[in-house]
C-alpha positions in Angstrom: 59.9 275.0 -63.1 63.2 276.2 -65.0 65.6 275.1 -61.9 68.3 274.0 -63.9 68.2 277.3 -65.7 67.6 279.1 -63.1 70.6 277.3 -61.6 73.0 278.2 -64.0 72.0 281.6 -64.1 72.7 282.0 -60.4 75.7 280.1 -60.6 77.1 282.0 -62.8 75.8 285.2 -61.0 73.9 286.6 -63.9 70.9 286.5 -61.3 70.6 286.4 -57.3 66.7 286.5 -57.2 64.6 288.3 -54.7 66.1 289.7 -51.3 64.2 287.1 -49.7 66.2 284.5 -51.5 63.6 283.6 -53.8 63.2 283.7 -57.8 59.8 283.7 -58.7 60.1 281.9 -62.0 56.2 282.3 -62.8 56.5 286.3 -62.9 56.6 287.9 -65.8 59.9 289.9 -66.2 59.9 293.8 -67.5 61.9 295.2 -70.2 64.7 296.9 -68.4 65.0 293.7 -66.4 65.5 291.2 -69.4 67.8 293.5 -70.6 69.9 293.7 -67.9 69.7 290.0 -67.2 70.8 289.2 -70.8 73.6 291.7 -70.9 74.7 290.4 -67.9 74.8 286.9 -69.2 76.5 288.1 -72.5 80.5 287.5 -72.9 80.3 290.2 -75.0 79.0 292.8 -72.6 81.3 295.6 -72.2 80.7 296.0 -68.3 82.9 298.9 -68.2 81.0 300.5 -70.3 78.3 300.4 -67.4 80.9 302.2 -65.2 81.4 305.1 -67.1 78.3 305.2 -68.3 76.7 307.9 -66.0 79.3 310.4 -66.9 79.6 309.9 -70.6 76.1 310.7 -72.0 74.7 307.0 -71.5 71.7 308.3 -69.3 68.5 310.0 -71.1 69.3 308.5 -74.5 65.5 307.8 -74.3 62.4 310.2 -72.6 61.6 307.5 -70.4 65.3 306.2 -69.1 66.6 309.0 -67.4 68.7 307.9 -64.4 67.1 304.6 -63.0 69.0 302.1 -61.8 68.5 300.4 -65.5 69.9 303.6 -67.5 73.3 302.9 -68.1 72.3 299.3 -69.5 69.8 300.3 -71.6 71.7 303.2 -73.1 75.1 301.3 -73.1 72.6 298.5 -75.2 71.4 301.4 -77.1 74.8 303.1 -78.0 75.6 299.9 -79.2 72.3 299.3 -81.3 71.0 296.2 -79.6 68.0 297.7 -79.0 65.9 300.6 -81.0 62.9 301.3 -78.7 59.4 302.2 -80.1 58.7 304.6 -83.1 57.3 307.0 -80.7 60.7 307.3 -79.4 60.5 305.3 -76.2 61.5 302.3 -74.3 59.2 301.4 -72.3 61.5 300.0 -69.8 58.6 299.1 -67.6 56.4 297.4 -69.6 56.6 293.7 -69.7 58.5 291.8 -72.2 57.0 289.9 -74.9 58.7 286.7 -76.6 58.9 288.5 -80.3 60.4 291.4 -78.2 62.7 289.3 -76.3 63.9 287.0 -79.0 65.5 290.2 -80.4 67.5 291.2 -77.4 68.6 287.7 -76.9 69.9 287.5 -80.6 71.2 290.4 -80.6 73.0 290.7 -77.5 74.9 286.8 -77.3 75.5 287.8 -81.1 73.6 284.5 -82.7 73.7 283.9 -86.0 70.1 285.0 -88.1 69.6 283.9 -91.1 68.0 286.3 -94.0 64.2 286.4 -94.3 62.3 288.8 -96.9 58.9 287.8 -95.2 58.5 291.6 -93.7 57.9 290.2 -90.5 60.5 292.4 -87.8 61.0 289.7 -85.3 61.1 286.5 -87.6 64.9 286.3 -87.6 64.7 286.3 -84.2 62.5 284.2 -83.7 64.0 281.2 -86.1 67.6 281.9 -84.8 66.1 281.1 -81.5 64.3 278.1 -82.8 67.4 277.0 -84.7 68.8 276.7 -81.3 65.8 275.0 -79.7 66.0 277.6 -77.2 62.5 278.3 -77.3 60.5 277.4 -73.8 57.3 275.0 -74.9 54.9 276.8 -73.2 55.4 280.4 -74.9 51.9 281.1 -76.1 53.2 282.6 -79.3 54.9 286.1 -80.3 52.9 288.4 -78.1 52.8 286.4 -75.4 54.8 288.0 -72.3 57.3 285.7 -71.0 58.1 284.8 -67.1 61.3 284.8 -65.8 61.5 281.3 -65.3 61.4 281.4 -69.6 64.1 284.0 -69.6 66.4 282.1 -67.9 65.2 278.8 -69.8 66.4 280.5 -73.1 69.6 281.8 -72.2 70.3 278.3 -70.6 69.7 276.5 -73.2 71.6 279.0 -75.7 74.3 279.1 -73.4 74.9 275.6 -72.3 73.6 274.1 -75.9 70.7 272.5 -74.6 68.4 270.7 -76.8 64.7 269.7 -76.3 64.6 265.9 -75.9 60.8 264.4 -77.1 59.2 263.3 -74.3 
C-alpha cells in the first residue's frame, strides 16, 4: 500500500522507516511524527533553525514539549505559526493525528494556496486546498479519522510530485 509514496519519501530521505528496515504503512502516525516528517519534506523548512534551536528558546514553547527528541521541530513550527496547539494550551505531540488535523500542517507547512471560506468550519481550507490538489488518500474515513503513515506519505507524494487520482 502507498509504495510509490513511500518510495519517494525515502528517496528523498524525508523518511528511513523502522531500524528493522521496515515502514509500516498501516500504523497510524503521532503528531510530533507528522510534523517532523512534513517539515522534513518542506523546501521551505529552515533546518538550521533545528540546529540552534535548543539554545535559543525553541524548547518548552508548549507544557507538553519540553526537550524530546521532537522539540525543536515543533517549536521551530510553532515560532513560525504553522501550528497553534489546543486551547488548553498543549500539543499533544503524542496523540495520533487526525486528517482535519493534518491537512493543516500539510498546507501550512509546503505553503499551498487556500482559498477563503466563511463556513466557520477551522479545517475547511485545509481540507479543499488538499482536495484541489487531489491529494487526498481514498480511504480517509472523513475529518476525524486518524490517518496511517502509508496516507501521510500518499499526500505529500502526490502534493509533491503533482499526482492526480486517475478513475479506475
Amino acid at each position: 500500500v502507498n509504495l510509490q509514496a513511500i518510495t519517494y519519501l525515502k528517496d528523498q530521505k524525508v523518511v528511513q522507516g523502522y531500524a528493522d528496515g521496515s515502514y509500516k504503512p498501516e500504523s497510524k502516525i503521532n503528531r510530533a511524527e507528522f510534523l517532523k516528517i512534513v517539515m522534513e519534506a518542506s523546501e521551505s523548512f529552515n533546518t538550521e533553525a533545528l540546529e540552534v534551536a535548543p539554545h535559543d528558546g525553541f524548547t518548552n514553547c508548549f507544557p507538553d514539549v519540553k526537550t524530546q527528541w521532537f522539540a525543536s521541530y515543533v517549536c521551530v513550527a510553532a515560532q513560525s505559526k504553522l501550528i497553534k496547539g489546543y486551547d488548553d494550551g498543549t500539543f499533544k505531540p503524542e496523540r495520533e493525528i487526525n486528517f482535519a488535523e493534518a491537512a493543516k500542517i500539510i498546507v501550512n507547512t509546503l505553503g499551498l494556496e487556500m482559498t477563503a471560506d466563511d463556513s466557520g468550519v477551522w479545517y475547511k481550507v485545509y481540507v479543499k486546498a488538499l482536495s484541489d490538489l487531489s491529494a487526498i488518500p481514498q480511504d480517509v474515513a472523513g475529518f476525524n479519522y486518524n490517518i496511517t503513515r502509508g496516507q501521510m506519505a500518499e499526500m505529500i507524494w502526490r502534493i509533491k510530485t503533482k499526482q492526480i487520482y486517475a478513475p479506475t
